[in-house]
C-alpha positions as CSV (number, residue, x, y, z in Angstrom):
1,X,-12.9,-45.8,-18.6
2,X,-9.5,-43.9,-19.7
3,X,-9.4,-45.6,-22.7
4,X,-13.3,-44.5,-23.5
5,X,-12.6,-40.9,-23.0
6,X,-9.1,-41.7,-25.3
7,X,-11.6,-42.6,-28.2
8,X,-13.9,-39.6,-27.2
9,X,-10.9,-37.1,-27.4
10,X,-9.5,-38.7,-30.6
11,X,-13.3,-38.9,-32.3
12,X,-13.4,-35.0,-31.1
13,X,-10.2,-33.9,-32.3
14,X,-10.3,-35.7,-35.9
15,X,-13.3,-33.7,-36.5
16,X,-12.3,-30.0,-35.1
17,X,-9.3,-30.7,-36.9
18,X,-11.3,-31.3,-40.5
19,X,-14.4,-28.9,-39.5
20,X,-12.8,-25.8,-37.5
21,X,-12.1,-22.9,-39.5
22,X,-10.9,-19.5,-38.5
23,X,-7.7,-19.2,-36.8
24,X,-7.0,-20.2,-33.1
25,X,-8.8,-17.8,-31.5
26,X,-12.1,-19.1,-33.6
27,X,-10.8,-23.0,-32.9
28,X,-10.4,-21.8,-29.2
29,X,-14.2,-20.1,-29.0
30,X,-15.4,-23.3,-30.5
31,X,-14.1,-25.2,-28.6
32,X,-15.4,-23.1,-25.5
33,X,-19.1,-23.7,-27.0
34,X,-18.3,-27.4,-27.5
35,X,-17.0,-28.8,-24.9
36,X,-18.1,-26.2,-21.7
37,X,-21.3,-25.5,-23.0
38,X,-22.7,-28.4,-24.9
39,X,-21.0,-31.7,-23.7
40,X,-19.5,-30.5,-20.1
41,X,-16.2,-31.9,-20.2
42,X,-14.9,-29.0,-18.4
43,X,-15.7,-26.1,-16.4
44,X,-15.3,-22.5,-17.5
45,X,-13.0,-22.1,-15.1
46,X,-10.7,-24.8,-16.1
47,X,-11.4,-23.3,-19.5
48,X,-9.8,-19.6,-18.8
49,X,-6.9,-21.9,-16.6
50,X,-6.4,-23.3,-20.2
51,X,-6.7,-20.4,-22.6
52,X,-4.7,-18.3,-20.1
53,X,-1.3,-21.0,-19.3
54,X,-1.1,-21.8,-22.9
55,X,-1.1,-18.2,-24.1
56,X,1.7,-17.8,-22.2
57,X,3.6,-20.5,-23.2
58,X,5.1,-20.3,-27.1
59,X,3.8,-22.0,-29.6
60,X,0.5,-22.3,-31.2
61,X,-2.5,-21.6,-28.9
62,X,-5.1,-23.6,-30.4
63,X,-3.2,-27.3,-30.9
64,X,-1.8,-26.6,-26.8
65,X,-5.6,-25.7,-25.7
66,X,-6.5,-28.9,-27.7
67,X,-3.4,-30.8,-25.8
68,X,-4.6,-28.9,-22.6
69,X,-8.2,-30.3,-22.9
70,X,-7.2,-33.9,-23.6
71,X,-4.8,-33.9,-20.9
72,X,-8.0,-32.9,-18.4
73,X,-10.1,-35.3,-19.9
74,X,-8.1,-38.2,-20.6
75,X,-4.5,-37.8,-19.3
76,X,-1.1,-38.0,-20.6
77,X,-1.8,-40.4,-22.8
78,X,-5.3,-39.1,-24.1
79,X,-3.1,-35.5,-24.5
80,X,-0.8,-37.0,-27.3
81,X,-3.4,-39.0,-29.0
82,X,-6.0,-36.1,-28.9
83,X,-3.2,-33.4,-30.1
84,X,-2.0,-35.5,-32.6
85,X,-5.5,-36.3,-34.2
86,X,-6.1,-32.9,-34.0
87,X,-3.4,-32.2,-36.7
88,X,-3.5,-35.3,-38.9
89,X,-6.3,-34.2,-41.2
90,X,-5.0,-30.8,-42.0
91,X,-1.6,-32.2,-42.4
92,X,-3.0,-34.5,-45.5
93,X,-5.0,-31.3,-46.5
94,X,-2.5,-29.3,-46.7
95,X,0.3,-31.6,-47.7
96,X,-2.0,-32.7,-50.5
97,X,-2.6,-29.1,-51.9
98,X,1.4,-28.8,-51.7
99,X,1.9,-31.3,-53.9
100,X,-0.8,-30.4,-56.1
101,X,1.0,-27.1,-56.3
102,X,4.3,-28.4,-57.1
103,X,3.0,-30.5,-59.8
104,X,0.7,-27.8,-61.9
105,X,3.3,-25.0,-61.2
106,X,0.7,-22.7,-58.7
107,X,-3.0,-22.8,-57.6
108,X,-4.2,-19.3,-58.8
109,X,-7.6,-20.1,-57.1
110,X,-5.9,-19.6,-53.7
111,X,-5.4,-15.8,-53.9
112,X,-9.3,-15.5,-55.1
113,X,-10.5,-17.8,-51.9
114,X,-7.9,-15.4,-49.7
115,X,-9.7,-12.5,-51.1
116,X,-12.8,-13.8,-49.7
117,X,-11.8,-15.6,-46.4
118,X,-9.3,-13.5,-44.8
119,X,-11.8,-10.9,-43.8
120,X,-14.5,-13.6,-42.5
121,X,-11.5,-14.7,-40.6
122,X,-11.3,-11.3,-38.9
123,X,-15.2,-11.7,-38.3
124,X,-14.3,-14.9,-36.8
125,X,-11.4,-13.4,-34.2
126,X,-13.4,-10.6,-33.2
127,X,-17.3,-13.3,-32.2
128,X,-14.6,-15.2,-30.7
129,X,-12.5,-12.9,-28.4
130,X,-16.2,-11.8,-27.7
131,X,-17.2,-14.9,-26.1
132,X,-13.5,-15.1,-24.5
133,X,-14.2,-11.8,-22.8
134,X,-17.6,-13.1,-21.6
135,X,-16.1,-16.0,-20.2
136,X,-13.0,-14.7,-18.1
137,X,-12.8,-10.7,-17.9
138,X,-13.9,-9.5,-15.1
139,X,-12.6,-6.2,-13.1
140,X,-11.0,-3.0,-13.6
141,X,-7.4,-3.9,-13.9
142,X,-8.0,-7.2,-16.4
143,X,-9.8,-4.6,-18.6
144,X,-6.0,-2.1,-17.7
145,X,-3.8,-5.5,-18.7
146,X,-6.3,-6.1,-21.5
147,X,-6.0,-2.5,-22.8
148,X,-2.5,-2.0,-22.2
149,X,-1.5,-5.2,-24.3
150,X,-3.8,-4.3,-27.3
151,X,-1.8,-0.8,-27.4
152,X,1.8,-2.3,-27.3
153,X,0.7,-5.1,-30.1
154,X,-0.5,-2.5,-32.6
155,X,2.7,-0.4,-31.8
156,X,5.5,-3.0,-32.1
157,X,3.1,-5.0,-34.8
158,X,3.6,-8.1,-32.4
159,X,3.2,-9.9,-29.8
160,X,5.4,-9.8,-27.0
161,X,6.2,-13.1,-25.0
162,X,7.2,-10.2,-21.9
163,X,3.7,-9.3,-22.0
164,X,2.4,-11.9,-20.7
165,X,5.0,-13.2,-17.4
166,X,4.3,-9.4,-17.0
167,X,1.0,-9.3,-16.7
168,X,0.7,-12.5,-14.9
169,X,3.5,-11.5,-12.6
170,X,1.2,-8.4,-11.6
171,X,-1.9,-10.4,-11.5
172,X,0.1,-12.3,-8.4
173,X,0.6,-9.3,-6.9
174,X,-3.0,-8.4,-7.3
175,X,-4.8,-11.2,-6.9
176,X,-2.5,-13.4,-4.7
177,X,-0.6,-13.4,-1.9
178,X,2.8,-11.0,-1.6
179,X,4.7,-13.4,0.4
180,X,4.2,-16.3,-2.1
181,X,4.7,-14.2,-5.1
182,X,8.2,-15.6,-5.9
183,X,7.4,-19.7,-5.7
184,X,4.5,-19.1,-8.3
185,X,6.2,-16.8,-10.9
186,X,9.6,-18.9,-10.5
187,X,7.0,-21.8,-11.5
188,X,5.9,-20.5,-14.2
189,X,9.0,-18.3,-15.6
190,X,10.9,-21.3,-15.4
191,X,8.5,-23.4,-17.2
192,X,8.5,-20.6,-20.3
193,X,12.1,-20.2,-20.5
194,X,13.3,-23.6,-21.1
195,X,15.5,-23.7,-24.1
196,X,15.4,-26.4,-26.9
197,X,18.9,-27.7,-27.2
198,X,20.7,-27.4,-30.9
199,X,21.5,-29.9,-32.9
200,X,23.7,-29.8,-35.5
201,X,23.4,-31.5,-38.9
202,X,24.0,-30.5,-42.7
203,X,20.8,-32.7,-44.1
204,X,17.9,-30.3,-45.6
205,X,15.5,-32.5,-43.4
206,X,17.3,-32.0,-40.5
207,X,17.7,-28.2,-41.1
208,X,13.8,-28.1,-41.8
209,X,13.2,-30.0,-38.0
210,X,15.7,-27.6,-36.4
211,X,14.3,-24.5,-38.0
212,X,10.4,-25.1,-37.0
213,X,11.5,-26.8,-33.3
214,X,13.1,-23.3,-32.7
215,X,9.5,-21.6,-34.7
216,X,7.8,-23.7,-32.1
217,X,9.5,-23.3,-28.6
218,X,10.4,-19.8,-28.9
219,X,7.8,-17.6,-30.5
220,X,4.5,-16.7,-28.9
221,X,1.1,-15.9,-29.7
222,X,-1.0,-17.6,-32.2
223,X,-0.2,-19.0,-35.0
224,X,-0.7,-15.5,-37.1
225,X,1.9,-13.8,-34.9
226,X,4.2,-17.1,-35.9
227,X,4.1,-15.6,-39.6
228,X,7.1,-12.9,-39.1
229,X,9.4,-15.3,-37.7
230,X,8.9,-18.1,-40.3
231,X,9.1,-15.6,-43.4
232,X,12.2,-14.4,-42.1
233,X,14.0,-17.5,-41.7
234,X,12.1,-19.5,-44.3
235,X,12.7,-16.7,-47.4
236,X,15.7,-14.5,-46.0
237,X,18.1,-16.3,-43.6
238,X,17.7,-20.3,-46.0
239,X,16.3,-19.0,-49.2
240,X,13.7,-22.1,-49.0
241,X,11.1,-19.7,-50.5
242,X,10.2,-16.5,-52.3
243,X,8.1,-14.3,-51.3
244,X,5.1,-15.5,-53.4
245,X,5.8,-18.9,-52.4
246,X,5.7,-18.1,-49.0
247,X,2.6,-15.8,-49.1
248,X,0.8,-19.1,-50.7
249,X,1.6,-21.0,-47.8
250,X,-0.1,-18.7,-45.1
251,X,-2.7,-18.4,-47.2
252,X,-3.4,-22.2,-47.3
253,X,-2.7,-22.1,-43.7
254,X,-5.3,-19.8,-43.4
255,X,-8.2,-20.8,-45.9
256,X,-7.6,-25.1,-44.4
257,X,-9.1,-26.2,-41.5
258,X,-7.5,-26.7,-38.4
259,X,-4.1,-24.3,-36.9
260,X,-2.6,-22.1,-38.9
261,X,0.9,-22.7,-38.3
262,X,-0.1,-25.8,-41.0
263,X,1.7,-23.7,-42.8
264,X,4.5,-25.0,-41.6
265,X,3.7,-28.3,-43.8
266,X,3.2,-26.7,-46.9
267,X,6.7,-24.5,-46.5
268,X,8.1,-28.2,-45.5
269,X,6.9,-29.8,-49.0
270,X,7.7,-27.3,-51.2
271,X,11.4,-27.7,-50.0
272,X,11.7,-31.3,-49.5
273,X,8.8,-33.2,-50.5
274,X,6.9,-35.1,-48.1
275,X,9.4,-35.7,-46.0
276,X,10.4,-32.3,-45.6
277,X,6.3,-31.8,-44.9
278,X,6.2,-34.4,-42.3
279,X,9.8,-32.9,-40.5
280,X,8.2,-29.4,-40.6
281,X,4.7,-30.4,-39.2
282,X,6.6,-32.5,-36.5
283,X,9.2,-29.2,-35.4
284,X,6.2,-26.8,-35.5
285,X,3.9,-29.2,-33.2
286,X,6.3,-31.6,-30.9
287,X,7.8,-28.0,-28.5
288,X,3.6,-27.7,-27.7
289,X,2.8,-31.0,-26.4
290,X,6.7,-31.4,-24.3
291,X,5.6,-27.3,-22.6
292,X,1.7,-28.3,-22.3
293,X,2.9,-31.8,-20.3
294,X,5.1,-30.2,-18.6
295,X,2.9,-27.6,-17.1
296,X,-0.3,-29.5,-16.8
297,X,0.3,-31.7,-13.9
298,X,1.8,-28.6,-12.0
299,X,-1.4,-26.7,-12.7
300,X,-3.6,-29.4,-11.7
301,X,-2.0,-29.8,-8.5
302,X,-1.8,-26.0,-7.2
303,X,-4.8,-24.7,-9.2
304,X,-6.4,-23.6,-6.0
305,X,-3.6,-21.4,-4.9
306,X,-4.2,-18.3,-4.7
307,X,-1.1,-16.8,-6.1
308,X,-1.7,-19.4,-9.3
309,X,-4.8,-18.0,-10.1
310,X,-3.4,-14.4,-9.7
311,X,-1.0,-15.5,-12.6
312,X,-3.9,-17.0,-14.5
313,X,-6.1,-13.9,-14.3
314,X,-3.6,-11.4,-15.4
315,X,-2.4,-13.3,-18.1
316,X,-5.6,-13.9,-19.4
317,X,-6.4,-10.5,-19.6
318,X,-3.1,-9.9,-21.7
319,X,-4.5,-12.8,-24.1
320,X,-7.7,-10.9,-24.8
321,X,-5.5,-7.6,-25.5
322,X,-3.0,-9.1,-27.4
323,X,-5.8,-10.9,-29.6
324,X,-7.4,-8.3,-30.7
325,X,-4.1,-6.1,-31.6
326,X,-3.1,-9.3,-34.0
327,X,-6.9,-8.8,-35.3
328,X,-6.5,-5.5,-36.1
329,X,-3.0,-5.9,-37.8
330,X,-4.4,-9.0,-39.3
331,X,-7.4,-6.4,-40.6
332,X,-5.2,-4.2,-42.6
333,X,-3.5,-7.1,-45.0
334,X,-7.5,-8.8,-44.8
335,X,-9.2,-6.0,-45.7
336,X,-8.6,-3.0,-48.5
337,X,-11.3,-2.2,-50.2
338,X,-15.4,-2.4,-49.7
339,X,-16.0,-5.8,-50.9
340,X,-13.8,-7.3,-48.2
341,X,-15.4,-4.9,-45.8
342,X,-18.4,-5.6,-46.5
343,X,-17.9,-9.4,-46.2
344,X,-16.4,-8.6,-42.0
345,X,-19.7,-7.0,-41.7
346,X,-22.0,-9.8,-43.2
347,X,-19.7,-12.3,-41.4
348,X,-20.3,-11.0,-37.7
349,X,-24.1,-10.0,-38.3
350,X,-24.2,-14.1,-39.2
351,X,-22.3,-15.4,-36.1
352,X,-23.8,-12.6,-33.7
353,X,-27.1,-13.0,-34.9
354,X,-27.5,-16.8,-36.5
355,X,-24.9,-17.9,-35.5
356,X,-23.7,-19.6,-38.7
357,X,-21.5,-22.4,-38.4
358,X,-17.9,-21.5,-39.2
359,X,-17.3,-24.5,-42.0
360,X,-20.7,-22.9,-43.7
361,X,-19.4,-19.7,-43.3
362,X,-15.9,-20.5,-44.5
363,X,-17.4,-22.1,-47.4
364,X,-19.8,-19.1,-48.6
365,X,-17.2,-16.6,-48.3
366,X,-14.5,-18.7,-50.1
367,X,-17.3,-18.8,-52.9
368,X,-18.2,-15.1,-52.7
369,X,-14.3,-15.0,-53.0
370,X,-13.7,-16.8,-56.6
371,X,-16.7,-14.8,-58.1
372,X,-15.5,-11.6,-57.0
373,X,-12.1,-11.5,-57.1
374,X,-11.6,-11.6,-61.0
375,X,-14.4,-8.9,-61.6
376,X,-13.1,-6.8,-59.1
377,X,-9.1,-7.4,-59.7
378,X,-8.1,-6.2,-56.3
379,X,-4.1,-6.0,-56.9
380,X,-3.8,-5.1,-53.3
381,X,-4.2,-9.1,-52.5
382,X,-1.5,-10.6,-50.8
383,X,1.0,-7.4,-52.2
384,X,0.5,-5.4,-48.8
């Protein structure tokens, strides 16, 4: 029976992995509509248990609901093979476009898909955190959280790992019970502030590793918000990159399937080949499942308590908040002029109302993308 719902997760996975578009809060939606809606595997509350624990752990949101998911349906076990598979085919996607960049010198195709994409990603974000809100947000002060965090990301143009212990620290003393307040937030807070210990080594491959296992444990958010702390490491503190370089990566992280921290394998190839792709995609990933293990059996066991849930509720609440500040930062390098407005538009009357598949719709807009962009010659692309 486990190792049928192994092969399920794995079958699952492979396919989100090659099919889902959009950034993790799209992946995340998806696989809301998937796997609550359509197949059952879970309940809608385990679902907002998931979304909300692993968007307050750091790391990438997407992979760790992915890891989150397996681990309910098919335990430790099924939680590596699932999180695994659901990386593997945009780590030979992107790895593959790498070298094919390395070996013709550039892709100049990329910038006129970016064009064309990044704003139906923002259309993505925004259906998504819809159906995120529908699913978990509930009274007045989730909607004060929810507010509050969308304010403080726009301000400090980031989001803020304090956010969320805070605002599941007040859910506790909200929804929960005072006198228990300091077993459940010691749970968590502990959880979220284990270090990774260094290690030490002159080897480009094992400065690539080190580099993306610190990207990995100790940044938080989605894999957008990763983007600062990778361009300043990545092209100012090791020189790895330029800054075009480096702008080509996100933007293959962003137009490929899967999570965007991918990027993470193309920065990883350009500075060391394969291997350097294969230690970058390892760093980036490995800090998810090791956090996601670690807090899943706690969760499943006190899940009922009521200061748990307090947690849960409140930081949820900063998820949706936070979300949509990174979709409207995202918005101004997406969109800058009324071509890429008028794809958002088109893009969210699709999902709202027909709710176009998101491979369709990132293959339509990548099109509208390569026809526009050289009549149009928008030198804003990728420069703001």
């Amino acid at each position: 029976m486990k190792s049928g719902r192994i092969q399920q997760v794995v079958h699952y996975f492979l396919r989100l992995g090659l099919l889902g578009f959009g950034g993790p809060v799209a992946l995340v939606g998806q696989m809301e509509r998937e796997l609550v809606t359509e197949r059952g595997w879970l309940t809608a509350e385990q679902m907002r248990e998931a979304i909300a624990v692993c968007q307050s752990l750091p790391g990438p949101l997407a992979i760790q609901v992915g890891i989150f998911i397996s681990y309910l349906r098919a335990g430790a076990r099924g939680a590596w093979a699932g999180g695994w598979a659901f990386i593997l085919p945009n780590f030979l996607i992107v790895a593959a476009l790498a070298a094919l960049y390395v070996h013709f010198g550039g892709l100049k195709p990329v910038t006129a898909i970016f064009y064309g994409v990044s704003p139906a990603v923002v259309a993505l974000i925004l259906h998504s955190c819809y159906r995120l809100v529908r699913l978990g947000m509930g009274d007045w002060l989730q909607w004060a959280l929810a507010a509050a965090c969308f304010v403080i990301t726009i301000w400090l143009q980031a989001e803020v790992a304090l956010l969320f212990i805070a605002a599941g620290v007040i859910g506790v003393l909200y929804y929960g019970t005072l006198w228990r307040h300091a077993s459940s937030s010691t749970l968590f807070s502990a959880t979220i502030a284990a270090p990774v210990a260094p290690v030490a080594s002159g080897s480009t491959l094992a400065k690539l590793l080190l580099f993306f296992l610190k990207a990995g444990a100790l940044t938080f958010g989605s894999g957008l918000v990763i983007v600062p702390f990778l361009q300043q490491g990545v092209v100012q503190q090791h020189g790895w990159l330029n800054e075009r370089d480096f702008l080509v990566a996100v933007a293959v992280g962003m137009i490929s399937p899967g999570p965007v921290v991918i990027t993470a394998t193309f920065v990883g190839y350009l500075v060391a080949g394969f291997w350097g792709a294969l230690a970058a995609t390892v760093g980036i990933f490995l800090p998810s499942f090791l956090l996601v293990l670690l807090v899943a059996p706690i969760l499943a066991r006190h899940r009922a308590d009521r200061n748990v849930q307090g947690f849960i509720k409140g930081a949820y609440a900063a998820a949706i908040g936070t979300i949509l500040g990174a979709c409207v930062l995202l918005g101004r390098i997406a969109i800058g002029d009324w071509f890429t407005m008028l794809i958002t538009a088109t893009a969210l009357l699709a999902l709202f109302r027909w709710k176009v598949s998101n491979p369709l719709l990132m293959a339509v807009t990548a099109a509208a993308g390569l026809i526009a962009f050289p009549l149009l010659h928008p030198a804003w692309v990728m420069v703001k």
